[in-house]
C-alpha positions in Angstrom: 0.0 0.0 0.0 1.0 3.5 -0.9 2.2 6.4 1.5 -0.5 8.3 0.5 -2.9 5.7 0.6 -1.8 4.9 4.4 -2.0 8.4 5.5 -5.5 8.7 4.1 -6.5 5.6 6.3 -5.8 7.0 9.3 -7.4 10.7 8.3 -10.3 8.9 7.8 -10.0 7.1 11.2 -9.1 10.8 12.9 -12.7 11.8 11.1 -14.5 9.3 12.8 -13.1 9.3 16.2 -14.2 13.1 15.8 -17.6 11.6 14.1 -18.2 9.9 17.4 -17.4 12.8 19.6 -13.7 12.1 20.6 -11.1 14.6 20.4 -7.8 12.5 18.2 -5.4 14.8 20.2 -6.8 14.9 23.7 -5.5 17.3 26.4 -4.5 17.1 29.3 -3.5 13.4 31.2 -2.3 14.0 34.6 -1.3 11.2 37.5 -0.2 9.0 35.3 3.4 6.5 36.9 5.8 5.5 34.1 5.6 1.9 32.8 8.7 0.7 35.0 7.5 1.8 38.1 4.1 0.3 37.3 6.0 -3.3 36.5 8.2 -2.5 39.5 5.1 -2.4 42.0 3.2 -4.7 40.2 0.3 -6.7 41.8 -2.9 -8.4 40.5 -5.8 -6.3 40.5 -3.8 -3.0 41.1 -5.4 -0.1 39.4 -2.8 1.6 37.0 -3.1 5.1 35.1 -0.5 5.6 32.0 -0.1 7.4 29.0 2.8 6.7 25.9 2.1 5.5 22.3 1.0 2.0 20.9 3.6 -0.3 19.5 1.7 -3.1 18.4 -2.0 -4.2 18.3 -2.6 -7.9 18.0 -6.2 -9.0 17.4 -6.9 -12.2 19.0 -11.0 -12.4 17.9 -12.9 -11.5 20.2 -9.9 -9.5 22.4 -7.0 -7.6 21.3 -3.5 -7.6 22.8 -0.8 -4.2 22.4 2.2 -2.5 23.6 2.1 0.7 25.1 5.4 2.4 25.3 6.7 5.5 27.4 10.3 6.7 28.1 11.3 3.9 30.7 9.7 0.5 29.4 6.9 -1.4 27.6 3.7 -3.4 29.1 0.9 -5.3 27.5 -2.6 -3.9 27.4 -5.5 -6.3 27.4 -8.7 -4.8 24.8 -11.9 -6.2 25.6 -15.0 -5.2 24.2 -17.5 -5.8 26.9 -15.2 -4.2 29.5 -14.7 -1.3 27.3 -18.3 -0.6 26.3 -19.2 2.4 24.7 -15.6 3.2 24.2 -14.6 0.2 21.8 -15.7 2.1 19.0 -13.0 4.5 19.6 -10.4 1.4 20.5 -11.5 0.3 16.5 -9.7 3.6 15.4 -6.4 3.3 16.9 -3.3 2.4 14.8 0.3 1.6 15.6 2.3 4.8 16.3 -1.4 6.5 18.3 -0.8 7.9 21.9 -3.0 6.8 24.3 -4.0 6.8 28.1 -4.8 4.3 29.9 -6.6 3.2 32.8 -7.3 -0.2 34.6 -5.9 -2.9 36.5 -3.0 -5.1 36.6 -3.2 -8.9 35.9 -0.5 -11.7 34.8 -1.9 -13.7 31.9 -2.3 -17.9 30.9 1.1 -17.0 29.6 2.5 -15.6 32.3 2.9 -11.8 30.9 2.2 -8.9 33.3 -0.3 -6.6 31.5 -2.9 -3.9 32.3 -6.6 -4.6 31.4 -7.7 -1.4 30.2 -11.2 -0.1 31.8 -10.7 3.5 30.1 -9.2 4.5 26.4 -8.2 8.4 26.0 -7.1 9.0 22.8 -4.2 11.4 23.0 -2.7 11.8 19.5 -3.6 10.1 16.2 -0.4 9.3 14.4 -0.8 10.3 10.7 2.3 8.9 9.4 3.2 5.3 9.6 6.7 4.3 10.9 9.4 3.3 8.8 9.3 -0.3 7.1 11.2 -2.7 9.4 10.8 -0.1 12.2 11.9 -2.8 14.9 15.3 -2.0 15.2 15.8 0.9 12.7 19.0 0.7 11.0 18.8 3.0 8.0 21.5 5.8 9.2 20.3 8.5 7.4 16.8 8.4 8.5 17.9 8.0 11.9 20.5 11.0 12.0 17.7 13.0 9.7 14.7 11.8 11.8 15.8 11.8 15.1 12.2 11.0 16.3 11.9 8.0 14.5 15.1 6.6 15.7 13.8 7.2 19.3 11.0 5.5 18.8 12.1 2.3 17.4 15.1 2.1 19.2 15.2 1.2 22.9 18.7 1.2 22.8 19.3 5.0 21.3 17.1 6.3 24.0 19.1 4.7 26.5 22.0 6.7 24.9 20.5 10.2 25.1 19.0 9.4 28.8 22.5 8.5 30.0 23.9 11.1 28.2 21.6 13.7 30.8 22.2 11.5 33.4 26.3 12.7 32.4 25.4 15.9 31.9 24.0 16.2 35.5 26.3 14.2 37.6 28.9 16.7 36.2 27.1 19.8 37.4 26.4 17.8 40.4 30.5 16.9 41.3 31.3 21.0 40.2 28.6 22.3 42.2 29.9 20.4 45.9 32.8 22.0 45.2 32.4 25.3 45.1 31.9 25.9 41.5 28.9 27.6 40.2 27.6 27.6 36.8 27.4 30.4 34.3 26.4 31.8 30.6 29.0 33.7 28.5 28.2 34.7 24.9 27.9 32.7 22.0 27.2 35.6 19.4 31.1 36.9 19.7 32.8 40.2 18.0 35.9 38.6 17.7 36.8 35.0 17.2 39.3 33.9 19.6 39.8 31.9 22.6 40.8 28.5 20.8 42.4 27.3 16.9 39.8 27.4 14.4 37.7 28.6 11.8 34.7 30.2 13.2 31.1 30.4 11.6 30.9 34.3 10.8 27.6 36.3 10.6 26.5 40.1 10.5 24.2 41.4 13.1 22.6 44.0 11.1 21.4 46.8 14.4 24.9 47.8 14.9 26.2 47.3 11.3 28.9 44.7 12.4 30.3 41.5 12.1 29.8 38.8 14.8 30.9 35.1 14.6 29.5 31.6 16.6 32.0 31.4 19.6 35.0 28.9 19.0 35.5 28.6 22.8 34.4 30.2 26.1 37.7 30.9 27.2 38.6 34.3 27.1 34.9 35.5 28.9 35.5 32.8 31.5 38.6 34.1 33.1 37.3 37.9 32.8 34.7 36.3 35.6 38.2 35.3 37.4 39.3 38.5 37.0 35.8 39.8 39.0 35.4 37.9 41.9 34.1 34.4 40.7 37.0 32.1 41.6 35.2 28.9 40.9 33.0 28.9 37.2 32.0 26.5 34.7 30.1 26.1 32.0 28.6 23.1 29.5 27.5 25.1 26.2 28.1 25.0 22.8 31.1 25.3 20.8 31.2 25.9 17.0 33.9 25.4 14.3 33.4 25.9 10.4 35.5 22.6 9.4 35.2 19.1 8.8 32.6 16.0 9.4 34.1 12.9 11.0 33.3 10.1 13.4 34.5 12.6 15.6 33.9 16.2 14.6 30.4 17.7 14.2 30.5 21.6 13.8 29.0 22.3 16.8 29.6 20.3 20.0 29.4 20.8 23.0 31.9 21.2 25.9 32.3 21.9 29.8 35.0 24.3 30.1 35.8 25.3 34.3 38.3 27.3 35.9 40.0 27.3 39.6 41.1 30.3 41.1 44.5 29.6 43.0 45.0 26.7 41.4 47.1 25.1 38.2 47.3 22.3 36.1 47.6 19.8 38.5 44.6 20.3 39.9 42.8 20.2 36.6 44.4 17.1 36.4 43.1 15.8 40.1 39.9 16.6 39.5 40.1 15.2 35.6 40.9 11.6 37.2 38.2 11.9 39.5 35.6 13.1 37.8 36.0 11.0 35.1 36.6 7.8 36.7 33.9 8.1 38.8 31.3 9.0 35.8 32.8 5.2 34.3 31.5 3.9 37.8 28.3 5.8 37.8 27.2 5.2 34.5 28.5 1.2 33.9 29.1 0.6 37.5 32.9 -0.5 36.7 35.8 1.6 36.6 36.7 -1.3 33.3 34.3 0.1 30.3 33.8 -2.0 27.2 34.3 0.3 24.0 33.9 -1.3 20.7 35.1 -4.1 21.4 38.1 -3.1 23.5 38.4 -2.0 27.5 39.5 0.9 28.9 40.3 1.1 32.3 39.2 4.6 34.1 41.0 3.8 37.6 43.4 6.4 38.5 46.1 7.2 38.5 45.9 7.5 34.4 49.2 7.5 32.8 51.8 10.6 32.2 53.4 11.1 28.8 55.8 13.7 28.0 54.6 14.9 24.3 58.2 16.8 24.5 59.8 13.6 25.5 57.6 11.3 22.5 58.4 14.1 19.9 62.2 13.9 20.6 62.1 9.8 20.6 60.0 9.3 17.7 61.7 12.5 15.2 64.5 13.4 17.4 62.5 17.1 17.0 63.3 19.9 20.0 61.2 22.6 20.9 63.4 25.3 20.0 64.0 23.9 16.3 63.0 26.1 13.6 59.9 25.3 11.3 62.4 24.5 9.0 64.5 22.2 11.2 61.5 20.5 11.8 60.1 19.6 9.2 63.6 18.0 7.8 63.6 16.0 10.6 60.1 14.8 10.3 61.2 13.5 6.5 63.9 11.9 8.1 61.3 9.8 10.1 58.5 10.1 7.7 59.6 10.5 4.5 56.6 12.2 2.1 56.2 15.4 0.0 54.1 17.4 2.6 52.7 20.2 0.9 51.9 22.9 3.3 49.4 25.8 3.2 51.4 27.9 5.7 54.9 26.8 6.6 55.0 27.4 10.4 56.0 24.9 13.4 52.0 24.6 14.2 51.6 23.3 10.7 54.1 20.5 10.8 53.5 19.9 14.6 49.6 18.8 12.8 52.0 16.2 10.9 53.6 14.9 14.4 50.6 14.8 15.6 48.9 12.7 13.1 51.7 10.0 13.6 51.8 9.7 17.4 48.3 9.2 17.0 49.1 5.7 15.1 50.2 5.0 18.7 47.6 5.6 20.7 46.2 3.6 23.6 42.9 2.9 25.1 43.2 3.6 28.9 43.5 7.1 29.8 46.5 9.2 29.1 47.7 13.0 30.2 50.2 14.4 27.5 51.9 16.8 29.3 55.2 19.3 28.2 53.5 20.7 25.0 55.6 23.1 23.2 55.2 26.9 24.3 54.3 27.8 20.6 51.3 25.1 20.8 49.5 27.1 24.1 49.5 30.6 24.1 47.1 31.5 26.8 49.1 28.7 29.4 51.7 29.7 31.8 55.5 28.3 30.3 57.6 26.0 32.6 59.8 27.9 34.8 62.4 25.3 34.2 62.1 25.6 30.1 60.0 28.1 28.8 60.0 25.8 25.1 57.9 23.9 27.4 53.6 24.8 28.5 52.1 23.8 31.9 49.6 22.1 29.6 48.3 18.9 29.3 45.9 17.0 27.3 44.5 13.5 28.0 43.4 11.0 25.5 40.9 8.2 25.7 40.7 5.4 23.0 43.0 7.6 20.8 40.8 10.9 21.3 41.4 13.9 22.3 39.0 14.0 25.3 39.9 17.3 27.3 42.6 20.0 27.5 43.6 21.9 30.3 46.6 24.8 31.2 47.8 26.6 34.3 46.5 29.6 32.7 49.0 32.7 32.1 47.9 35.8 33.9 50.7 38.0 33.0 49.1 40.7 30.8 52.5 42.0 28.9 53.1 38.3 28.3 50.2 37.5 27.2 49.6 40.3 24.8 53.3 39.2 23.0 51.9 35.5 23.0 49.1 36.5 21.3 51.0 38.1 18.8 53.2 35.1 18.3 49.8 32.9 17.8 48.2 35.0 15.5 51.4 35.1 13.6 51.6 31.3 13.7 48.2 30.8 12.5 47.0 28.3 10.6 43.8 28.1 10.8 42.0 31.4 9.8 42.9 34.7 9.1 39.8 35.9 10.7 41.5 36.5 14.0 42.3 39.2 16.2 43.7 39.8 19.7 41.2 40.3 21.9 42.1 44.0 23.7 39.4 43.8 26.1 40.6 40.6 27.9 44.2 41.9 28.0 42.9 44.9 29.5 41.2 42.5 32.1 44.3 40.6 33.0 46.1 44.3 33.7 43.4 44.3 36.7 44.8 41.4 38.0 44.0 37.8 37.1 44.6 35.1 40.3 46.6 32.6 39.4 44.5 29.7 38.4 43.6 25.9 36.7 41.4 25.7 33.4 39.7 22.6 31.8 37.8 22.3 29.4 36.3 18.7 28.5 34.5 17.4 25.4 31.2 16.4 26.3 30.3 14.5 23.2 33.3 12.4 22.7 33.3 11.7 26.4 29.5 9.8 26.0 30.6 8.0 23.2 33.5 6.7 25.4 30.0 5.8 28.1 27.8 4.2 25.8 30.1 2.3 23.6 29.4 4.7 20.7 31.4 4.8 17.6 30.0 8.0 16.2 30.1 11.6 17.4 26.5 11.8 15.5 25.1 8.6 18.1 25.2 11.1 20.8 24.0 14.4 19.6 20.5 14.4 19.4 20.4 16.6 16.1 23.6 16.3 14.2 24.3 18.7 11.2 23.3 16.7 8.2 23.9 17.9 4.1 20.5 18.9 2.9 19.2 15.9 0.7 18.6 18.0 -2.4 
């Protein structure tokens, strides 16, 4: 049978159940309990209320059998017309995909299945459209990127994804906030891009005649609130970068970035450990996760890896090499005809980068010792200034989280700015930001910054190989 033909069915049936005086999309259904907690307290003859959509109706002559689903399970409903009366007529009209209420009482069938034998039908919502062929277990990935809805619907397994993926969310706010951190909002709509590498989405906002871009990062607004009092902040938002699509990059993501008065990178990485492991316990109740078809072990301590020490071993490369030292050395190791768009260290450093990654592990790692020209907004080491209080930590060969003791030296910064911007790579959209160095010259405390990637870190939790499995509405290429 056609689309078309399908869809006109069930107008029709939304015509009678309005022919016989019911409304096809109801109103309001309070004191209803979720399906689980219903199974959970389950005894014969206990009256039940619930409300969530019908998954399958199966006639069985003179009684029907369906599924009602909500957000936290699935129970059998028992039609009958005598106990139904006057409202089978309405029952008659339902289709798969309808949502209903229900009311009745509980009862185990010959079979042994716990079911509710419905005493009351509200119609709720008539479901026009019918669900994709083979719903049970959708697989087609375009439909379920493109119709997010759908996906939820027929998989119990993607819903389980985006629940735990709140249940994250929260238990992060939840470890910040007994610690003194409170949560805030810093723009998004930005006059300058900066705060972070990239290319950023660019707009015009067309009351004050001026370009704006889609923040890269929250960075540089975070650490003015240092700079006025609020020691402890954080904040889970979204980030946006105009570049590529991968299992691991969507344009806009989002990320938790927090930051420590009077403290440094060691602390980030403290509470990086903890936080982290303890979110593997949470969420799969062992510190030993299963992630496609490999483990990774979250108990801390997590591994230290010099990236100074690894660059030196594997290319023999220094931090104080020129671009063009480096990049002889890396054909040494590597040998290739790299064509460059801008020769400069950060360029080739992309190259090193690349090839370590060959090397990555599973379990947790902190790369520490980053080259100075890598991290311009972190503090150098007093003991090399080649060298960045930086580190970044890496889970199943992705980048998971960054963090610096973060320079509050306003002369320095300004230079190291200059330095990045002439080092550049990425964009040549970028400017130093004058206001935030005018913040620093106020005085800055000393202090840690993190700043995790939310997405790639539930992928890591729910054994996800995609970047577009845990964002609810990934950026997809129009289909025509």
């Amino acid at each position: 049978m056609e689309v078309d033909e399908i869809k006109k069915i069930r107008m029709d049936k939304r015509d009678a159940l309005k022919a016989i005086g019911v409304n096809p999309y109801g109103g309001r259904f309070l004191g209803t309990e979720a399906v689980a907690a219903v199974l959970a307290g389950f005894a014969e003859e206990k009256p039940a209320l619930m409300a969530g959509r019908v998954m399958a109706l199966r006639d069985h002559g003179k009684v029907f059998f369906g599924d009602l689903m909500d957000r936290t399970g699935r129970i059998q409903l028992f039609f009958k017309e005598a106990v139904l009366g006057a409202q089978w007529a309405a029952f008659k009209l339902l289709d798969i995909g309808d949502i209903i209420g229900v009311e009745g009482k509980l009862f185990t069938t010959k079979m042994g299945q716990q079911s509710l034998r419905v005493e009351k039908l509200t119609v709720l919502s008539k479901s026009m459209a019918t669900l994709p062929e083979k719903w049970h277990g959708l697989k087609d990935i375009d439909i379920r990127y493109r119709q997010r809805y759908i996906d939820l619907i027929a998989n119990d397994e993607v819903r389980e994804v985006f629940l735990k993926r709140s249940r994250i969310v929260s238990l992060i706010r939840n470890f910040l906030d007994t610690r003194g951190f409170i949560e805030v909002e810093t723009p998004m709509l930005q006059t300058q891009a900066g705060g972070a590498r990239g290319k950023p989405f660019q707009s015009k906002h067309n009351a004050y005649d001026m370009d704006v871009f889609l923040r890269i990062a929250p960075e540089l607004y975070l650490k003015r609130l240092l700079v006025g009092g609020l020691e402890r902040v954080y904040e889970i938002n979204r980030n946006f970068r105009n570049e590529g699509v991968s299992t691991r990059h969507n344009p806009e993501f989002t990320m938790i970035e927090l930051y420590q008065a009077y403290g440094d990178m060691q602390d980030m990485m403290d509470i990086t450990e903890t936080l982290i492991s303890g979110l593997a316990k949470e969420i799969t109740g062992d510190y030993k996760v299963q992630y496609q078809g490999h483990t990774i072990d979250f108990t801390a301590p997590w591994k230290r890896v010099s990236f100074a020490g690894l660059v030196k071993e594997k290319f023999d490369i220094d931090p104080d090499d020129s671009a063009e030292k480096m990049l002889e050395k890396v054909k040494i190791k590597r040998p290739g005809n790299y064509k460059l768009e801008r020769f400069t260290k950060s360029a080739i450093m992309k190259i090193v980068e690349e090839v370590l990654d060959e090397d990555a592990t599973m379990d947790p790692v902190f790369f520490t010792d980053y080259f100075t020209f890598l991290c311009p907004l972190a503090k150098t080491d007093p003991a090399n200034p080649y060298l960045s209080k930086r580190f970044e930590f890496f889970i199943a060969g992705m980048e998971v989280g960054n963090a610096y003791s973060e320079l509050n030296d306003p002369t320095e910064q300004r230079e190291r700015l200059l330095e990045d911007l002439q080092d550049d790579t990425e964009t040549g959209l970028r400017n130093i930001d004058e206001d935030f160095v005018r913040a620093l010259e106020y005085g800055m405390p000393p202090a840690g910054g993190l700043g995790i990637g939310i997405d790639r870190l539930v992928m890591l939790l729910t054994n996800s190989a995609c970047i577009r499995d845990v964002i609810l509405f990934p950026l997809m290429k129009p289909l025509e």
